[in-house]
C-alpha positions as CSV (number, residue, x, y, z in Angstrom):
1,X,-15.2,-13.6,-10.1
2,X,-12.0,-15.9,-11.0
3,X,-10.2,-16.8,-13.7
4,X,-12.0,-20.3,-13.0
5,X,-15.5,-19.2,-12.6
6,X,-15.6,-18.9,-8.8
7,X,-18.1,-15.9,-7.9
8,X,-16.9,-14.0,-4.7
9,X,-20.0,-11.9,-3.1
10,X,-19.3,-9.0,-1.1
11,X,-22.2,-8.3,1.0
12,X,-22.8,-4.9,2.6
13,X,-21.8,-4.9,6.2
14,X,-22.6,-1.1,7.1
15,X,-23.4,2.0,4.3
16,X,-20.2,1.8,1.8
17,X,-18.6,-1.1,3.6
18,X,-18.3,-4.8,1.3
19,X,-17.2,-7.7,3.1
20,X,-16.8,-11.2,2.1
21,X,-16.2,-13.7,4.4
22,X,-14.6,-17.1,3.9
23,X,-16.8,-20.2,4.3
24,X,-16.9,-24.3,4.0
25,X,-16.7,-23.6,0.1
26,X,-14.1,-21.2,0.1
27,X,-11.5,-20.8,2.7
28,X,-9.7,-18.0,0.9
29,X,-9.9,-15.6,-2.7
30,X,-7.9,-17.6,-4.4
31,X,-3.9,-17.9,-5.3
32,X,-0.5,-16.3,-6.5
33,X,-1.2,-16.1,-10.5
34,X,-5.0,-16.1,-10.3
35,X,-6.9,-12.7,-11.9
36,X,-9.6,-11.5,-10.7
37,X,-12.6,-9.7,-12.3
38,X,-15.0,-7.1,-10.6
39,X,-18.6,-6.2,-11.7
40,X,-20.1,-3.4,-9.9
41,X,-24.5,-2.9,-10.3
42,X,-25.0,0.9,-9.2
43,X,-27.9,2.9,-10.6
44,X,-28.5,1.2,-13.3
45,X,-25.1,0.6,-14.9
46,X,-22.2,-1.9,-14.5
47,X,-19.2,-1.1,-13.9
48,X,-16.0,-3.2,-14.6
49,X,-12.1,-3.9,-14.2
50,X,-9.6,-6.5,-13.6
51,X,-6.9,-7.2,-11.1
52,X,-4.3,-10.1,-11.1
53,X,-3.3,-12.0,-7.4
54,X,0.7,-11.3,-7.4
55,X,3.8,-13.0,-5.7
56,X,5.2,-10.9,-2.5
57,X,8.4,-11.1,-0.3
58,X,8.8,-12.5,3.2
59,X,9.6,-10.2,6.0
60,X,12.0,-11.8,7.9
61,X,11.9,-9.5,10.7
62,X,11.3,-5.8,12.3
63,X,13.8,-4.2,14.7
64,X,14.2,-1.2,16.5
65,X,17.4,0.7,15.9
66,X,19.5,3.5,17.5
67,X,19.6,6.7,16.0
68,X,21.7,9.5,16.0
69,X,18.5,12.4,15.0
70,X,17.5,13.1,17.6
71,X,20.3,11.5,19.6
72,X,19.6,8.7,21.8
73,X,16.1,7.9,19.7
74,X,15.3,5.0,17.6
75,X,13.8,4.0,14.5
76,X,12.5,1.2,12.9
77,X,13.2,-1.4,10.0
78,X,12.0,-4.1,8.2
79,X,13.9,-7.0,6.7
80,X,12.7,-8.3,3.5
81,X,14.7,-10.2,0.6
82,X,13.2,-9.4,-2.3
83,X,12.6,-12.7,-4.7
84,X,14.4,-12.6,-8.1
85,X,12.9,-11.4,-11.0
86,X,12.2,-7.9,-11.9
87,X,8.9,-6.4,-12.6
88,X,7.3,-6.9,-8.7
89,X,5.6,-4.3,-6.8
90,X,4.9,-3.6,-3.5
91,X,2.8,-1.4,-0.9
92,X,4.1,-1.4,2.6
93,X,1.7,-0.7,5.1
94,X,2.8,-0.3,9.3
95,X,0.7,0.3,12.0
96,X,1.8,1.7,15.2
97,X,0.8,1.0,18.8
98,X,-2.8,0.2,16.6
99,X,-2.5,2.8,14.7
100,X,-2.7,2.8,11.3
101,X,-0.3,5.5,9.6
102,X,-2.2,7.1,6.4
103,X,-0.1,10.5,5.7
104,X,0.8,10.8,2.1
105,X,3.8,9.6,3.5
106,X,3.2,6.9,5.0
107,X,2.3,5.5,1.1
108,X,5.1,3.1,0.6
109,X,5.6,1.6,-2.7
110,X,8.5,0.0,-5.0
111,X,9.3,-1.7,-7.8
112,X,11.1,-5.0,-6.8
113,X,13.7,-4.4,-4.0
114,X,13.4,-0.2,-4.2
115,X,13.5,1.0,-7.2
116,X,10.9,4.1,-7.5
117,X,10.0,3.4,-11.9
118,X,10.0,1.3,-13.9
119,X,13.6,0.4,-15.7
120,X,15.6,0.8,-12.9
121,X,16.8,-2.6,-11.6
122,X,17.5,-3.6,-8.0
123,X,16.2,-6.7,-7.9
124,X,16.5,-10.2,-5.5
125,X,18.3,-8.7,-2.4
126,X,17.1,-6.7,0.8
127,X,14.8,-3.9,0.7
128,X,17.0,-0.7,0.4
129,X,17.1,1.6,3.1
130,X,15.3,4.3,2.1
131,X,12.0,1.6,1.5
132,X,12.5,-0.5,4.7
133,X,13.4,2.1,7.2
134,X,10.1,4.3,5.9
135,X,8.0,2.6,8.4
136,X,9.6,5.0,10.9
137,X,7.8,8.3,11.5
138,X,9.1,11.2,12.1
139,X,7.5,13.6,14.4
140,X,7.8,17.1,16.2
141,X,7.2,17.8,19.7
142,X,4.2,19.9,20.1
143,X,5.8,22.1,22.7
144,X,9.1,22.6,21.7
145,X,9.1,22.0,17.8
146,X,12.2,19.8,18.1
147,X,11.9,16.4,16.4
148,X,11.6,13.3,19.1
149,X,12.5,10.3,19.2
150,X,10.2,7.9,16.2
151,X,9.6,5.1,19.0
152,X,9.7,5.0,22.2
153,X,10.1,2.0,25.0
154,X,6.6,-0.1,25.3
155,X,5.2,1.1,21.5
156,X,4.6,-1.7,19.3
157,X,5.0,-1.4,15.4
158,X,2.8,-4.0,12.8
159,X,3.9,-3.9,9.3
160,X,2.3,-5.5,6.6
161,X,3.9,-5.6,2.3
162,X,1.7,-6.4,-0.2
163,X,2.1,-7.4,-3.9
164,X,0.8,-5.4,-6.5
165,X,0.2,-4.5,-10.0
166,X,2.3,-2.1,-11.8
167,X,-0.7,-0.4,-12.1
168,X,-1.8,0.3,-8.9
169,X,1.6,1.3,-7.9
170,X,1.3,4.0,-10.4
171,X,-2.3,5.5,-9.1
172,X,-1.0,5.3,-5.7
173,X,2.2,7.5,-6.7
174,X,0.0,9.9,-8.5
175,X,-2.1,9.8,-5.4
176,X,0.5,10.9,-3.2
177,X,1.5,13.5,-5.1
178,X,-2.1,14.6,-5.4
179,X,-2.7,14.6,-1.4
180,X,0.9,16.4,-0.5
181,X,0.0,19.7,-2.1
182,X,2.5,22.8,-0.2
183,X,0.3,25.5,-1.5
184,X,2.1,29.0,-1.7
185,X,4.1,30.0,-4.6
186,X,5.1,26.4,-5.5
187,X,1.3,25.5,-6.7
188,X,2.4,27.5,-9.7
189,X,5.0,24.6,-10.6
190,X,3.2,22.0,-8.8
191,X,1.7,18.8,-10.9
192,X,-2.1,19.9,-11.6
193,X,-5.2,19.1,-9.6
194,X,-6.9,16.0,-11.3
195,X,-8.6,12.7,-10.2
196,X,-5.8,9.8,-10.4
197,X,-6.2,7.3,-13.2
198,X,-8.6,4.5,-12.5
199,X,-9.0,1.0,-13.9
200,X,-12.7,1.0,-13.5
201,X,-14.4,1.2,-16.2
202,X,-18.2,2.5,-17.1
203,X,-20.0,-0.5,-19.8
204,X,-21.8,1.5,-22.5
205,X,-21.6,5.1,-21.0
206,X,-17.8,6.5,-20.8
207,X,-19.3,9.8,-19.5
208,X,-19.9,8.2,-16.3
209,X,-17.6,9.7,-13.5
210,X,-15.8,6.7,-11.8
211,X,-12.8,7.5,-9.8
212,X,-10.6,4.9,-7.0
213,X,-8.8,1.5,-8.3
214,X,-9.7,-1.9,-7.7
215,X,-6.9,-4.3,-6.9
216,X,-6.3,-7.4,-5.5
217,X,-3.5,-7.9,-2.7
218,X,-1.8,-10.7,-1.5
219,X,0.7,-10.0,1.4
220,X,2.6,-11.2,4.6
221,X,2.7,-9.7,8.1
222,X,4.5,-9.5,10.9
223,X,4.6,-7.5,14.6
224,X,6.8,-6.6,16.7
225,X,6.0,-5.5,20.2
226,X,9.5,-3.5,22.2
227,X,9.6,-4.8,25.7
């Protein structure tokens, strides 16, 4: 449900899979500002939490570059100014050739223009490089180990941002961290094993496990095909 009253039904589509769809009522989930309340009926309990529909950035573009590692291979960037006022985050998702890239690090996330935590400001200008070349992925070549080229002529790359709260940014950090475990000797120093913090919450029984975060997105798109 809205802020307003509007209800939102998500209908199961397959086992574990919600969708709603838009209609002559509805055409979309609502707008920049609106929040957002989910209510959740499973075996008997309810459970809750709240999300808040955020402002995002504009890409303006995605290119393919020239690199110089490996030589003669490219990469690729997005171009994004970031809108003025501090306190935004973001999740960048890309897709390549189709594909939707889901390593742990391929979770791309910033506070305003690239800042990786709160109180460090870089705010109203273009992405940083470090957050709008990350849609490039690096790769080894399964026969001779040596690193090839991120893209190649004829691949296509789809990226998406979306806005998000400060704290989903968090659980998705904390997620990373969770799924890039090295194992060896550095497990001794390595952040501890543990569900990431959700938002959802259990009404009347806080023994009830819960784990995941809801959140709701808004966000822009755009592809590029090289040809």
């Amino acid at each position: 449900t809205d802020d307003i009253g509007n209800v939102f039904n998500f209908n199961e589509s397959e086992p574990g899979e919600y969708i709603w769809e838009p209609d002559s009522i509805f055409q979309n989930l609502g707008s920049v500002g609106n929040s957002f309340s989910l209510t959740i009926l499973y075996s008997g309990k309810e459970i809750i939490a709240q999300s808040k529909m955020n402002r995002t950035s504009i890409i303006d573009s995605v290119n393919f570059v020239r690199g110089q590692f490996p030589e003669g291979s490219y990469y690729a960037e997005f171009w994004s100014n970031e809108k003025e006022g501090v306190g935004d985050s973001y999740w960048i998702k890309s897709y390549k050739n189709g594909v939707k890239q889901v390593r742990s690090q391929d979770i791309i996330t910033c506070i305003d223009a690239g800042a990786s935590s709160e109180g460090a400001i870089i705010d109203g200008i273009p992405f940083i490089p470090p957050i709008r070349r990350a849609v490039t992925r690096f790769e080894r070549d399964e026969i001779s180990d040596e690193f090839k080229s991120p893209f190649e002529y004829g691949d296509s790359l789809y990226v998406e941002i979306h806005s998000i709260p400060f704290e989903a940014f968090d659980f998705l950090n904390k997620v990373s961290i969770q799924i890039d475990r090295q194992g060896g000797f550095g497990e001794l120093f390595a952040v501890s094993l543990a569900n990431s913090p959700t938002n959802l919450t259990v009404e009347n029984n806080s023994n009830f496990p819960v784990v995941g975060f809801f959140c709701v997105l808004w966000f822009c798109v755009v592809f590029i095909l090289w040809s």
